[in-house]
Each structure stands twice: as C-alpha cells, then as structure tokens.
C-alpha positions as CSV (number, residue, x, y, z in Angstrom):
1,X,0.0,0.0,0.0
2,X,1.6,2.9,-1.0
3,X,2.0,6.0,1.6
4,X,1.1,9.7,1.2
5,X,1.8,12.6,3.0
6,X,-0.7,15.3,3.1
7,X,0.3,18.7,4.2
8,X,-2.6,21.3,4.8
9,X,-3.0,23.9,7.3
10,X,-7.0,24.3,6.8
11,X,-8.7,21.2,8.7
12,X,-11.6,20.8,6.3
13,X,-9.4,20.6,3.4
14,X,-7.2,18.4,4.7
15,X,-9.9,15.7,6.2
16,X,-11.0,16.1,2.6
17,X,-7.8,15.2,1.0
18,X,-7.1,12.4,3.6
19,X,-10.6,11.0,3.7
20,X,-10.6,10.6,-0.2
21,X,-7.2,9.0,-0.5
22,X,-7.6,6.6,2.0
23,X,-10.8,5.8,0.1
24,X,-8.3,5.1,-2.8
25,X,-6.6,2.7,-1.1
26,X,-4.0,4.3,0.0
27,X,-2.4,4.6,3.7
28,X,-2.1,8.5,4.5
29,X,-0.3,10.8,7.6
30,X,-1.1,14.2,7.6
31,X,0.9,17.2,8.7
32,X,-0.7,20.7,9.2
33,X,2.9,23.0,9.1
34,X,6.0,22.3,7.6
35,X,7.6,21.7,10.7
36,X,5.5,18.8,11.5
37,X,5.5,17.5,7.4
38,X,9.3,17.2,7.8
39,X,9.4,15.5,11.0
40,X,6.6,12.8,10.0
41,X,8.9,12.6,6.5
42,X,12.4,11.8,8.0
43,X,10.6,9.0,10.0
44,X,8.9,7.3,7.2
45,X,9.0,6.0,3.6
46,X,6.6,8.2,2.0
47,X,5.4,7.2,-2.0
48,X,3.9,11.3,-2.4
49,X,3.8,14.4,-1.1
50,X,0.5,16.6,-1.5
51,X,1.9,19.9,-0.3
52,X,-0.1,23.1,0.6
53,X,2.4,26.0,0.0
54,X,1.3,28.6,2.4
55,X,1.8,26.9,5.3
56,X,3.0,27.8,9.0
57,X,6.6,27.4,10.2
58,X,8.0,26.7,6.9
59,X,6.3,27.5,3.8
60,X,5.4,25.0,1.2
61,X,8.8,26.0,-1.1
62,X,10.7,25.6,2.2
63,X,9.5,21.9,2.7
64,X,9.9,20.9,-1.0
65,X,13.4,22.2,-1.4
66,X,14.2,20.0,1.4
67,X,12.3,17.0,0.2
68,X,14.0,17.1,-2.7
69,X,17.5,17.8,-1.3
70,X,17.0,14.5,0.5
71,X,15.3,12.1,-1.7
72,X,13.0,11.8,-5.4
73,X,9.9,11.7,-3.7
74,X,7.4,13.5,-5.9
75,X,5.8,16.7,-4.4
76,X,2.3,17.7,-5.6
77,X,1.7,21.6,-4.6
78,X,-1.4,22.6,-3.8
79,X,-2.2,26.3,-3.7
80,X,-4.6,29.1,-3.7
81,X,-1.8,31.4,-5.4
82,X,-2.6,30.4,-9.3
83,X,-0.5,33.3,-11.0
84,X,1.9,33.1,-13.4
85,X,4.8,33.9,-10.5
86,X,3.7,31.6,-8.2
87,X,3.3,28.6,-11.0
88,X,7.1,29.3,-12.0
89,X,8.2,29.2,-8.9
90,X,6.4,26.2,-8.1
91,X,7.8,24.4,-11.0
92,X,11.2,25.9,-10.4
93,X,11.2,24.3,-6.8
94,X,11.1,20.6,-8.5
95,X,7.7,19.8,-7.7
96,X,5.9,17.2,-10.1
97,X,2.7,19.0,-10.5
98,X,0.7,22.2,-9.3
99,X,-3.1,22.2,-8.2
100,X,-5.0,25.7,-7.7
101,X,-7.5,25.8,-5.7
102,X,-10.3,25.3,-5.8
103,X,-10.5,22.1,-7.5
104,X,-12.0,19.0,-8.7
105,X,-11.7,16.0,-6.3
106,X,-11.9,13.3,-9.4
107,X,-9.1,15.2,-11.8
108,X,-7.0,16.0,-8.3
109,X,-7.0,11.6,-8.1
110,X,-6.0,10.7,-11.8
111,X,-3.2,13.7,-11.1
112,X,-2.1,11.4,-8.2
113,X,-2.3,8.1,-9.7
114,X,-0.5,9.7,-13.2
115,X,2.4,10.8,-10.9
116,X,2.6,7.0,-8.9
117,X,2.1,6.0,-12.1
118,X,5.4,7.6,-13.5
119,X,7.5,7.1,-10.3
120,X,6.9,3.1,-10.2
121,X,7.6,3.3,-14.2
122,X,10.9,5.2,-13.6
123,X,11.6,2.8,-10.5
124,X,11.4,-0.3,-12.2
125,X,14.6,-2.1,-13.5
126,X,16.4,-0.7,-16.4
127,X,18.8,-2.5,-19.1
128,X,22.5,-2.1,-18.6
129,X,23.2,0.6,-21.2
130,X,25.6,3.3,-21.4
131,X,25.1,6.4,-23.7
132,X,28.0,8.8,-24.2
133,X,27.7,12.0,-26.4
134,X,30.5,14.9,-26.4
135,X,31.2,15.3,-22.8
136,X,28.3,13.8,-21.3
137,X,28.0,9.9,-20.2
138,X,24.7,8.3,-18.7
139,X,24.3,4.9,-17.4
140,X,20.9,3.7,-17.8
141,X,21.0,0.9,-15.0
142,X,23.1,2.9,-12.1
143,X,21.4,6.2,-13.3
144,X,24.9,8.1,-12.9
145,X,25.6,11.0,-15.5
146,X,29.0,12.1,-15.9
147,X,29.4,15.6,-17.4
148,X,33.0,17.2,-18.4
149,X,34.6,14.9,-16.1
150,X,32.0,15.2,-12.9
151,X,29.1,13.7,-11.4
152,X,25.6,15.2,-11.6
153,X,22.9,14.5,-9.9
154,X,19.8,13.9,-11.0
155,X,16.1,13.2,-9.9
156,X,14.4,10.7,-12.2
157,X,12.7,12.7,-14.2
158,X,15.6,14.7,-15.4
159,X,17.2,11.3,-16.5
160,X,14.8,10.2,-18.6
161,X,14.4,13.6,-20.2
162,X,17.9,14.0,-20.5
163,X,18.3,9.9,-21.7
164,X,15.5,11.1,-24.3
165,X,16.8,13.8,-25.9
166,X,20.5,12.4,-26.4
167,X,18.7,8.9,-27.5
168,X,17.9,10.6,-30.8
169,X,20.1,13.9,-31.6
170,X,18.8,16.4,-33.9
171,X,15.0,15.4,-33.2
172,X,13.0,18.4,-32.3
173,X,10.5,17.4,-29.3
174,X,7.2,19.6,-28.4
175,X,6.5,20.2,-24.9
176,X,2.9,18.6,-25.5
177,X,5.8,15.3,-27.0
178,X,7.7,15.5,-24.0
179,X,4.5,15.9,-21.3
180,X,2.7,12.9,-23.1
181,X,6.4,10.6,-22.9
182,X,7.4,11.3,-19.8
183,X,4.9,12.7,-17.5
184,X,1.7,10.8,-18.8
185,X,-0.2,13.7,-18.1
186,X,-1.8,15.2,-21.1
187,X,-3.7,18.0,-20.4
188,X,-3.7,17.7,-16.6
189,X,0.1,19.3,-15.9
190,X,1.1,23.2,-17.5
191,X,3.4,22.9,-20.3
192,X,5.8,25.1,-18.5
193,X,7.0,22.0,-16.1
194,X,9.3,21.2,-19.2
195,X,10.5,24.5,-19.1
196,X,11.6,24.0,-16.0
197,X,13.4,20.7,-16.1
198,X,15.2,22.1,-19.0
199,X,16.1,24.8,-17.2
200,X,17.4,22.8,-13.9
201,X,18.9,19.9,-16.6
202,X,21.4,22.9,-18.4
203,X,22.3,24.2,-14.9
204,X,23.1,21.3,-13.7
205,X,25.2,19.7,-16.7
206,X,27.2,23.2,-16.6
207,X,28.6,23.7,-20.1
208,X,27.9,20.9,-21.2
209,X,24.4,21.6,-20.9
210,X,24.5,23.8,-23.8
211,X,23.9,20.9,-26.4
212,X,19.9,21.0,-24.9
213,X,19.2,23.7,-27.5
214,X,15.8,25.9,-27.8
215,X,13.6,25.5,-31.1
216,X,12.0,28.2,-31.0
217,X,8.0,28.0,-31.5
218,X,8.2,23.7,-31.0
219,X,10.7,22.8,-28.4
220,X,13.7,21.3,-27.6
221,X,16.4,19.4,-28.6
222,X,20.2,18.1,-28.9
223,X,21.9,18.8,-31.8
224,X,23.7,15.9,-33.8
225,X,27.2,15.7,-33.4
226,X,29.4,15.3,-36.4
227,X,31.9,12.1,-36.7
C-alpha cells in the first residue's frame, strides 16, 4: 500500500484530501505546518507528497526544497496562489505538479495516480546501457551521468528527459511530445513544467548543458554531433 503525505493547514481541506485518498486505497499521515511534514517525513517512507504551499513554520517551497534535497519523492503543490509567479516558482522548486484551488476532487486523483504511475515506471529495473555524447555519459541501470569529467545528480525525471533527448540527436520534441512521454499527463500538468526541467537539466550539466538547445516556437532538442 503505498504511503502519502498530506500537508494542509485548513482542517476541512485536509480531512477532505485524507478521507478521499484513504478511500483510494492508499495509507495516509497528515501534517498541518511544515515543521511537522518534515518531521513525519524523516521518519517514514513516503510514495507522495500533496503539499499546501502557504503553510506555518515553513512554507510550502521551504518543505519541498528540502524534500528534494533528500530524496526523489514526488511533491504535488497545492495552492490558492494560481498566478503566473507563483506557478514558475512552483515548477522551479522541483515539484511534479501544481493544483489551484479550488478544484475538482476526481481530476486531483487521476493527477495522483499519473504521478505514482510515472514514479513506479521510472523505478522499475532498467537495461544495462551506457550512452555517451560529447562530454556527457549516462548509465541507464546505475542512473549516474557524468558531465565534463564530474558527477551530476539527477532526480528521475531529469534522467529520462535528459536519456531522451540524447537517444535521438537532432530530433526536435514539443513540450505537449515530452509531457505525453514522460509525465503521462496530457492535459492535466502546465506545459511550463518542461521548461523547468530544462532549465534545472542545463544548470546542472554546466557547459555541457549547452547541447539542450531551444527551437523556438516547437521545443527542444540536442543537436547531432558530427563524426
């Protein structure tokens, strides 16, 4: 049974939340400031994190940054703040999706079992397989990426994208391509999540990262290298 965390400072929301995912199937602690969230998450093994971002203590950014600092647990934020700034930033923390408030129970559920979904697809074993291109290597079955001579880090989901876009260089892919291949969302995440894994991918691969090249008006890709 896999566990969530719920994180919500207003009780009737997060009875709500807890009451329906329990329903679900699924076994469920609850947390209602971020002090509490991350002392209920350093003491258990938790499959998701629905995360309220204006929370007491620490705020919602402030628990995620730390989630994420520690682990690949994927963080669902759920917020009343549903401008552009706030979505960026959201996205920009590493969270996996973003949920405004108010919203609809049944299409908040297939956004938690798309997100399960993807973390027990990334989980699962992979084929020994090593891709090098320029100064960039990636081992598919340790899931260590060496760039200009150092290790990176990455969560999950920036391995596959990254393992995706050097898998066929030159290949232009859509943000709508990239959503429906590696986040199984369709129309239920904001486009702009790619922009922000791009955006964390390049700084992380330091000059190297410069292959992941805009298309402007389509999307992104790696150019082809000549032999």
């Amino acid at each position: 049974m896999k566990k969530i965390l719920v994180v919500e400072d207003e009780p009737d929301i997060r009875e709500l939340l807890v009451s329906y995912l329990r329903n679900e199937g699924y076994d469920v602690a609850a947390a209602e400031d971020g002090v509490a969230a991350l002392s209920l998450f350093s003491k258990d093994e938790f499959a998701l994190v629905i995360l309220d971002i204006m929370i007491p203590k620490i705020d919602g950014y402030g628990v995620c940054e730390v989630i994420k600092k520690q682990s690949d647990v994927p963080v669902i934020f759920l917020s009343a703040l549903g401008d552009e700034k706030s979505l960026l930033r959201g996205y920009d923390s590493m969270a996996d999706d973003y949920v405004t408030k108010p919203f609809s129970m049944p299409v908040f559920l297939k956004k938690v079992r798309a997100v399960l979904r993807r973390e027990d697809a990334s989980s699962s074993p992979k084929a020994l397989s090593l891709t090098v291109y320029g100064d960039i290597s990636m081992n598919a079955d340790t899931m260590e990426v060496i760039a200009s001579g150092n290790k990176v880090e990455l969560t999950s989901r920036e391995f596959d994208l990254l393992a995706l876009l050097l898998k066929n260089p030159g290949r232009v892919y859509t943000r709508e391509m990239l959503l429906d291949m590696l986040w199984d969302y369709n129309s239920f995440v904001d486009e702009r999540i790619v922009d922000s894994h791009i955006k964390n991918l390049r700084h992380k691969l330091g000059d190297a990262g410069n292959c992941i090249e805009t298309v402007r008006g389509r999307g992104y890709k790696v150019a082809k290298i000549d032999l």
